[in-house]
N, C-alpha and C positions, 0 to 999 in steps of 0.2 A: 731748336738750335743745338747746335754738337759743341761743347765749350772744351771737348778734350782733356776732360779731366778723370778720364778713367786710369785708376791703378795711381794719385799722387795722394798724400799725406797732410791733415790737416787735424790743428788745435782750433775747438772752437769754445771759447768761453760762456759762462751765461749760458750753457746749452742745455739746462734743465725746465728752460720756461720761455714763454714767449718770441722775440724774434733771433737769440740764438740759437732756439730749438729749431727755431723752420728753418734756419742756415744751414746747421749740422741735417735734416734731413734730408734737406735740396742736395747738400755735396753727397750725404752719402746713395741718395737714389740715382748720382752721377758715376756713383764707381768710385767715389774717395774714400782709403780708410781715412776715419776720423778719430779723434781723441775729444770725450766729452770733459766737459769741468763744469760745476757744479756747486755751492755749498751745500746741499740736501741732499744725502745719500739717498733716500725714500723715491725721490724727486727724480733723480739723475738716473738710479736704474729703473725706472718706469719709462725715462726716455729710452732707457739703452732696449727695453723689450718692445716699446712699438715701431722703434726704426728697424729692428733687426727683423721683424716681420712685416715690415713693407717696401724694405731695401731688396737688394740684388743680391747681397752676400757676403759684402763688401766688412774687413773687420772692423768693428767697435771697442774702443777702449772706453772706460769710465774713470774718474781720478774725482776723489771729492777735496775739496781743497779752500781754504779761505784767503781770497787774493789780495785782502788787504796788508798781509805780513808777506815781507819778502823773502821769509826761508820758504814758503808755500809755493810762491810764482817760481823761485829757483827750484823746487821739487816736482813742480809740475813739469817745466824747460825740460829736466834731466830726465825723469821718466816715461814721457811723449817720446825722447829723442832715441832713448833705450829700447822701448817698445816698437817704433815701429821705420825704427833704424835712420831715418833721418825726419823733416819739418820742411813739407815745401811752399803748405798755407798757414797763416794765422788770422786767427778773427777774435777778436774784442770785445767782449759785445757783453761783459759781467756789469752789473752798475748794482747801487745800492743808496738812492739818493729818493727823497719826501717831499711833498706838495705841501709845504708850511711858510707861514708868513716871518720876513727876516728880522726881525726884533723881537718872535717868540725862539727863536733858533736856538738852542746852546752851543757852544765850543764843541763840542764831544760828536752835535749831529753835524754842523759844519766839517769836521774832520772826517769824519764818516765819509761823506761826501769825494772827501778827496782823496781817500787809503782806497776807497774800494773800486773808483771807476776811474780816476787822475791817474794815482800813481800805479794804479793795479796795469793800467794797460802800458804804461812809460815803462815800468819794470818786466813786463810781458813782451816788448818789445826788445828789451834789453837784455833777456832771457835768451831768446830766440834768433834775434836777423843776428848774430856775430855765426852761428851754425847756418846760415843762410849764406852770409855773406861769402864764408869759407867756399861753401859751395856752388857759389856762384850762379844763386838762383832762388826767387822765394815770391811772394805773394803775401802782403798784411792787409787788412781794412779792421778801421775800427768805428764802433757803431758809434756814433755820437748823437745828433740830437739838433733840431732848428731852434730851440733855445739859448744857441749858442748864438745867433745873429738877432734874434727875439724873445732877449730875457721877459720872465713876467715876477711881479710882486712877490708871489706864491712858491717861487722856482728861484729862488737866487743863490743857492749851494750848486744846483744843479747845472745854470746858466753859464757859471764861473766854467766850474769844470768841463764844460761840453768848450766855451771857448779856448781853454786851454788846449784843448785835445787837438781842436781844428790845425791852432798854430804852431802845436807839436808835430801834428803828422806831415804840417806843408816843410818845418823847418826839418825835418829829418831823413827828408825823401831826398834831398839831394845826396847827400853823404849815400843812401843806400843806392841810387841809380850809379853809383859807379861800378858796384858791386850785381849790378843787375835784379838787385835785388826791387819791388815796387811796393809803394803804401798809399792806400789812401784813405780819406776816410769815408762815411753814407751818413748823411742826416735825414732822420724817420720826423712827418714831423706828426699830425694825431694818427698814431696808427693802432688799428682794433686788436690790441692784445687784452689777455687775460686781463692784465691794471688796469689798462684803459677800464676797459669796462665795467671792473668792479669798479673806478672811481665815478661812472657815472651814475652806477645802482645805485649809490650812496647818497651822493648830490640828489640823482630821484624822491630817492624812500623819502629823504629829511624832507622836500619843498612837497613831497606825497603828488609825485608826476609819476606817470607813465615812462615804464624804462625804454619801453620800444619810442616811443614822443619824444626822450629827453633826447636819443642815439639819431633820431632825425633832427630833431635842433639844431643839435652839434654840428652835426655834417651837413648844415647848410650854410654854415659860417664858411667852410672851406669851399673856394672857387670853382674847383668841380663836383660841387655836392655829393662828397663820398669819404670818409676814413679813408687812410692809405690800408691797406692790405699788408701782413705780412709775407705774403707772397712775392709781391711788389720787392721787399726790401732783400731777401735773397735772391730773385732771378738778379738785379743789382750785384751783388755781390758774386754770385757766379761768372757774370758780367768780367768783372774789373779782377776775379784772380785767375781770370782763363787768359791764354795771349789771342785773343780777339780787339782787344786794344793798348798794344806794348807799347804805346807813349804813353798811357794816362798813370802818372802818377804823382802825389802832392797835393791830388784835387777830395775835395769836398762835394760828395754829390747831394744836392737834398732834391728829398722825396715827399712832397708837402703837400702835392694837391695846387700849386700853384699860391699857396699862403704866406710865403716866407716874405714881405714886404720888402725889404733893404736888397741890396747886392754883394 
């Protein structure tokens, strides 16, 4: 598929691991210069050396940055915007949230919770669509999460947050569609990243299962007997900041495998 995105400019957060890594690859094997962000400098340029060896050519910037404080998110805004002269995509996709049960929680992780994927992307947003908007023209998606419609026990910092995000990006897309500007967001729901997987080596070793046993268990509990792909969740996002679909904005896509019970 041709999504026409060779030669546009994109911030991608969380692009040191997991599914904001395969976003920033997918755009940049698309011809988009990107902008990575990162908290682990070690981390971030190891991304910036294997995309630049399987990319087109396309520039890479790196910026290590901690998006929980907002002189960071406003340093990131300014020097993405500085670098590579304007911001036509932005993507979401930092979080920093624990599989812990909510009566062991303290304030501090519950907060956590919210500086680093709540308000990191509200303020990332805020950052960015006003240089968007000026120009009359942009693309955001932000990675959220089927937790947000399917809190569990274990997951109730992350729950919160992933619903807030939902109903931030439906209530903010309209203010940006005037400005031509579009958001939306993607909800991943088990999908085989790095965590995933080391949280199920873990659950393994402790019950002394078979990790190859436990990773088919799992994925039989989901509908189409399979993890989602991180492949899956950026062709998505290629998807939705290409104009291949210029009405879709405000919407929540989940990618769940058919899991997600509710509507």
């Amino acid at each position: 598929m041709e999504y026409g995105l060779r030669g546009k400019t994109a911030i991608v957060t969380g692009a040191s691991q997991g599914i904001g890594r395969e976003i920033a690859r997918s755009l940049h094997n698309e011809g988009v210069i990107v902008t990575l962000v990162g908290q682990t400098a070690a981390r971030l340029e190891q991304t910036q050396r294997e995309l630049r060896g399987a990319g087109d050519g396309a520039a890479l910037h790196a910026l290590v940055a901690d998006l929980s404080l907002l002189g960071e998110v406003e340093r990131v805004a300014t020097d993405a915007i500085e670098r590579m002269g304007h911001v036509d995509i932005l993507i979401n996709s930092a979080a920093r949230t624990t599989y812990e049960a909510f009566f062991s929680m303290s304030d501090a992780e519950m907060q956590e919770a919210w500086q680093v994927k709540g308000l990191g992307y509200v303020r990332m947003v805020r950052a960015v669509a006003p240089h968007m908007m000026e120009r009359r023209d942009g693309r955001i998606v932000n990675i959220v999460g089927t937790a947000a419609r399917t809190p569990t026990a274990d997951f109730i910092a992350g729950s919160m947050v992933n619903a807030a995000l939902v109903n931030f990006t439906r209530g903010v897309s309209r203010e940006l569609a005037r400005h031509n500007v579009r958001i939306n967001s993607i909800s991943p729901g088990w999908t085989l990243t790095e965590r995933l997987r080391r949280s199920i080596e873990l659950r393994a070793n402790a019950q002394r299962e078979d990790v190859a046993a436990a990773l088919q268990r799992e994925a039989r509990s989901i509908p189409t007997g399979r993890h989602v792909s991180m492949a899956e969740i950026a062709n998505m996002t290629l998807l939705a900041v290409s104009d291949l679909c210029p009405s879709l904005t405000g919407e929540d896509i989940i990618i769940d495998g058919g899991a997600t019970p509710s509507v």
